[in-house]
N, C-alpha and C positions, 0 to 999 in steps of 0.2 A: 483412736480419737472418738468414734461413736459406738463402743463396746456399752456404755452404761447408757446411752439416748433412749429415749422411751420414743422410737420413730413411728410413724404412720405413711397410711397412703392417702389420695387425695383424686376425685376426676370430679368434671363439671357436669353440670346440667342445666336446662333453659328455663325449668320451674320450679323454681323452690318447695312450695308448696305440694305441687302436684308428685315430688319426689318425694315427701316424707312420707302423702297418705300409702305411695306403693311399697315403700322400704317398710314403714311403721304396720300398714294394715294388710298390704297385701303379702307381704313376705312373712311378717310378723316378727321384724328386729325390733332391739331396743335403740329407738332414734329420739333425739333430742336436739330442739335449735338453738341455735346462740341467736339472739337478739341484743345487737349494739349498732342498732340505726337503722337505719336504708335497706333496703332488701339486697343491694351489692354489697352489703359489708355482712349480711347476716349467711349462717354455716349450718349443715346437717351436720350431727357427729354418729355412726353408726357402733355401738360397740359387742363386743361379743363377749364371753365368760375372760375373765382375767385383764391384759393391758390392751387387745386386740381393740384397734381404732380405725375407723378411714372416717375424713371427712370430706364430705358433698359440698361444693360451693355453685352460686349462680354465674354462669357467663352469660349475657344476652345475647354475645354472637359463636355459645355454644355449635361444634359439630362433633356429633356423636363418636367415641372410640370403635374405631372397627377391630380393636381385639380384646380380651379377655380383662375386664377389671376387676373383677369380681367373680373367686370361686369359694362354694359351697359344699364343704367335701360331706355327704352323709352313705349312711350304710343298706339304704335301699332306693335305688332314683329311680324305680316306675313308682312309689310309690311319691315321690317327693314329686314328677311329674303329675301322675294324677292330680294329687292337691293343688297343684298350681293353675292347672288346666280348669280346674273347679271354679277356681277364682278367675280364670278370665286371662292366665299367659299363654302364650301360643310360643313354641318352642320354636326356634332356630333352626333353619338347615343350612348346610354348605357343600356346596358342589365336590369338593376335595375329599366329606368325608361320605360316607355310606352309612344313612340310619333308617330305624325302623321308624313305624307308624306313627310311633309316638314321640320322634324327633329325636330318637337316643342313639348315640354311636358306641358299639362296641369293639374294643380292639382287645386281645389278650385276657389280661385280668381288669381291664381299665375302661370305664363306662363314663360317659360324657353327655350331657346335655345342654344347650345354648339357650339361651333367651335375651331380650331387650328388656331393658327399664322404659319407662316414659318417654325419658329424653334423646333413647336410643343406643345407651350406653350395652355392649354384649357383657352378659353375667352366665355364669355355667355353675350345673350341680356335677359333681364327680363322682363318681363309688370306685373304690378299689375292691377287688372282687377276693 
């Protein structure tokens, strides 16, 4: 039934605005809004190389996702952490996992890191090793 759908993902947040300059300038994705009206009817659309899409909408009575909405898989995360840290994110801990200084958890071959968006949404960088 959804073999040919060109589907997406979707979570909220409580500032339109204040979420595109972090997606757009601080992460450095290609973000673009839909403007058709009222700031409740207007959309981030987040895209990456090929069909990859999520789109960002406003809730005013947003609360933030406490698990993972957004993973960023690259092939070195101390250094994708440094950058980050550069700009101003503060990396995520959780009592569950065991990470070093710089907020990284490793287990095996598999390296994780947490952070928040603005509106509190958790977003993680991955490396598989």
């Amino acid at each position: 039934m959804f073999e040919t759908t060109k589907f997406f993902a979707s979570f909220s947040v409580d500032d339109l605005s204040v979420a595109k300059r972090f997606y757009g300038e601080t992460l450095g994705l290609d973000v673009w809004e839909t403007d058709v009206g009222p700031e409740w009817l207007r959309e981030l659309w987040l895209q990456q190389s090929g069909e990859r899409r999520v789109m960002i909408y406003p809730k005013p009575d947003h609360t933030p996702a406490m698990y993972t909405v957004l993973n960023f898989p690259v092939s070195d995360i101390g250094r994708v952490v440094d950058h980050l840290a550069a700009r101003g994110v503060t990396m995520d801990t959780f009592d569950a996992y065991e990470s070093d200084s710089r907020g990284i958890h490793r287990v095996g071959n598999h390296s994780i890191a947490w952070f928040r968006d603005p509106a509190g949404n958790v977003l993680a960088i991955d490396e598989e090793h």
